[in-house]
Every structure is written in structure tokens, then in C-alpha cells.
C-alpha positions as a Markdown table, in Angstrom:
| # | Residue | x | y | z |
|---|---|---|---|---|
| 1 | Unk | 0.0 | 0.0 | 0.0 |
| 2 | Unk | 1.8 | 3.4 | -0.7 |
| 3 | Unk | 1.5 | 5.7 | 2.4 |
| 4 | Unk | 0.2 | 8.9 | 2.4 |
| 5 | Unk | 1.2 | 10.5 | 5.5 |
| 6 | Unk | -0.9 | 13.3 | 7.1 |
| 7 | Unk | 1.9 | 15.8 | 8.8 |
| 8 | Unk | 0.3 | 18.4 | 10.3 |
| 9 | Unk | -3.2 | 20.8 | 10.2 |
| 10 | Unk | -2.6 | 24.3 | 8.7 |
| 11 | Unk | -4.1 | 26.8 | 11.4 |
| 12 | Unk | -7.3 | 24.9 | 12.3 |
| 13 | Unk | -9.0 | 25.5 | 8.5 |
| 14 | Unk | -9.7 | 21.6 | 7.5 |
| 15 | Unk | -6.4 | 22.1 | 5.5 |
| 16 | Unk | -3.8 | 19.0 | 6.3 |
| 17 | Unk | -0.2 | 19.0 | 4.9 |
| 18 | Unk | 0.4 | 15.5 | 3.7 |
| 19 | Unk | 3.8 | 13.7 | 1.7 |
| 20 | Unk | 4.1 | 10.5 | -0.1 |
| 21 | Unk | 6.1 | 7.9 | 1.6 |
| 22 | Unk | 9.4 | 7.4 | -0.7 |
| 23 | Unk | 8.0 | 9.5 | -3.6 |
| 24 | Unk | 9.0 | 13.2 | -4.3 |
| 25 | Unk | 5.0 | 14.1 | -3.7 |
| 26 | Unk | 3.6 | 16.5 | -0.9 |
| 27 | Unk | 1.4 | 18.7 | -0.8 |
| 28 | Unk | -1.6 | 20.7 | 1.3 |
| 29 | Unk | -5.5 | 20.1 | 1.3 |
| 30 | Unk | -8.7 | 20.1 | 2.6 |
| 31 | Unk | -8.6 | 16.4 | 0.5 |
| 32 | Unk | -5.2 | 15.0 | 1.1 |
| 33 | Unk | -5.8 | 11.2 | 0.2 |
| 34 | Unk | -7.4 | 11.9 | -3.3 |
| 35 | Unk | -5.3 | 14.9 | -4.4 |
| 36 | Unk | -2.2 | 12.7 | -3.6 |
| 37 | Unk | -4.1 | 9.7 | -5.7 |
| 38 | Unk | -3.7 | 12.3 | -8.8 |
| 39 | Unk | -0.2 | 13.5 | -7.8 |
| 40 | Unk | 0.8 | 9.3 | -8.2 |
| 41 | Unk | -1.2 | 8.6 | -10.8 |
| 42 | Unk | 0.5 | 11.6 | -12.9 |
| 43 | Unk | 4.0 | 10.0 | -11.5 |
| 44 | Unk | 3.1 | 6.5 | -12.5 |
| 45 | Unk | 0.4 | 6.4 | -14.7 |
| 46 | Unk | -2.9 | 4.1 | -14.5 |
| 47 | Unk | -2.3 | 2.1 | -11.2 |
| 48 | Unk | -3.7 | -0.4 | -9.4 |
| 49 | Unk | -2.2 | 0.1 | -6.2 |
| 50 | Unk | -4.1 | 1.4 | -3.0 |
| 51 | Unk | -3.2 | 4.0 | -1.3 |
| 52 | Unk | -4.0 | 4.9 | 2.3 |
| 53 | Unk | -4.2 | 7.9 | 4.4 |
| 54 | Unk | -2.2 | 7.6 | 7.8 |
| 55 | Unk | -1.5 | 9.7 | 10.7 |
| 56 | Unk | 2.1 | 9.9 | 13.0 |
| 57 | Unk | 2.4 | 6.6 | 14.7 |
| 58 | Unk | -1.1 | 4.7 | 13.4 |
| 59 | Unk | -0.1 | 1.6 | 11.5 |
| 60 | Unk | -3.4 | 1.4 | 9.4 |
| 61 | Unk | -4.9 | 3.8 | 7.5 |
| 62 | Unk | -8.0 | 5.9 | 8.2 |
| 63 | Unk | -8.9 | 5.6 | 5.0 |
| 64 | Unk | -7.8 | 4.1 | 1.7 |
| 65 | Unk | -8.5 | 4.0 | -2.1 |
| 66 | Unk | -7.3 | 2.3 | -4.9 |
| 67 | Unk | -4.9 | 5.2 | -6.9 |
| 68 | Unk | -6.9 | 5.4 | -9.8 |
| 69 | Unk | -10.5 | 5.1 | -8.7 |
| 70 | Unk | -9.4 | 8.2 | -5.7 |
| 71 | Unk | -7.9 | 10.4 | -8.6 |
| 72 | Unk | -11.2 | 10.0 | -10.4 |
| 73 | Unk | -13.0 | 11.5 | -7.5 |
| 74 | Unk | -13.5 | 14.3 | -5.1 |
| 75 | Unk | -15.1 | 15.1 | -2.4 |
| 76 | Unk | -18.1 | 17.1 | -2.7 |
| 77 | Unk | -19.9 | 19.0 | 0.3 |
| 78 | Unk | -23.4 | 20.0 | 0.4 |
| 79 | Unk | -24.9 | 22.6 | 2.9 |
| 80 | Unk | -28.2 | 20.0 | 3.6 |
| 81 | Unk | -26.8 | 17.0 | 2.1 |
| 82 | Unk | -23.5 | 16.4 | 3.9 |
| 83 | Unk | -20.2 | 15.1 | 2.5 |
| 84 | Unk | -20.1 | 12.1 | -0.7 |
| 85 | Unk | -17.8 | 11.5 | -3.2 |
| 86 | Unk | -18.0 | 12.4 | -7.0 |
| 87 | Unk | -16.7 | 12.1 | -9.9 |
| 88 | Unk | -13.8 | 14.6 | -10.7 |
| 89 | Unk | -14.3 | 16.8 | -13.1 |
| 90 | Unk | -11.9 | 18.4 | -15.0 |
| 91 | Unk | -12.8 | 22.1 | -16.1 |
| 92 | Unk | -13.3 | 22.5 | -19.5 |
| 93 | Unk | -10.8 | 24.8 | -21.0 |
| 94 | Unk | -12.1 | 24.1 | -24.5 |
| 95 | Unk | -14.7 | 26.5 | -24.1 |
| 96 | Unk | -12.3 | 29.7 | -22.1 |
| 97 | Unk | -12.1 | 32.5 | -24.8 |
| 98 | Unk | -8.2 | 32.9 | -26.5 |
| 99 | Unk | -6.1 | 35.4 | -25.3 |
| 100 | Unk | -6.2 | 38.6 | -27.4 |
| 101 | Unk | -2.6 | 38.8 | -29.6 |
């Protein structure tokens, strides 16, 4: 299982910094387990491996994912509807307007 390892909360905000155990991958987010999912899967392309979310001195995750189907998700948050996970969408940049030349 590759580790994703959850460091430390940034000032209270739901914000966690995380890094990827032997990989050059770290990052900070409200979502650490599925952004790092992407991060891997654009390191190592279409894998198969799980990854799980751990905390300092925990040896099983919180959480876990196979790679691919967690960087094909997010999480979404609804005001009446609580937390669920989605598909990821990527934004369209198809449709931006060109940059004046």
C-alpha cells in the first residue's frame, strides 16, 4: 500500500499538509488522500495500487483507495446533504475564450 502521510493541520482550516512515503510528492488540502491519488497517478500512470491515508504513529490507515479510482474522485460538500464523493471533473478549457494577440 503506498502511504500517504498526514503531517500536520494548517491553522485549524480543515487544511492538512500531507507527503508521499518514498516519492518526491507533498502537498496541502482540505482532501489529502485523493489529491495525492492524482499526484501518483501523474507519476506513475494508470495504477492499481491502494493508497491509504495515515496519521504519525497509526499503523493502518483511516482511509484508503485504490490510486486510480481516488484520482477520479473528489469530495463534494453539500450545505443539507452532507459530504459524498464524486466524480472529478476536469474544467473544461475548451470553451475559455483565446487570449487577445
Amino acid at each position: 500500500m503506498i502511504k500517504v502521510e498526514v503531517i500536520e493541520e494548517v491553522k485549524n482550516h480543515g487544511a492538512f499538509k500531507y507527503r508521499v512515503k518514498g516519492m518526491p510528492i507533498e502537498g496541502q488540502s482540505r482532501q489529502p488522500l485523493i489529491d495525492a491519488c492524482r499526484q501518483i497517478k501523474a507519476l506513475l500512470g494508470p495504477a492499481d495500487r491502494r493508497a491509504g491515508l495515515f496519521r504519525e504513529g497509526r499503523a493502518e490507515p483511516d482511509i484508503s483507495c485504490p490510486v486510480s479510482w481516488g484520482a477520479a474522485h473528489t469530495v463534494e460538500e453539500r450545505n443539507a446533504g452532507g459530504i459524498r464523493f464524486v466524480k472529478n471533473r476536469e474544467p473544461n478549457t475548451s470553451l475559455m475564450p483565446e487570449a487577445a494577440e
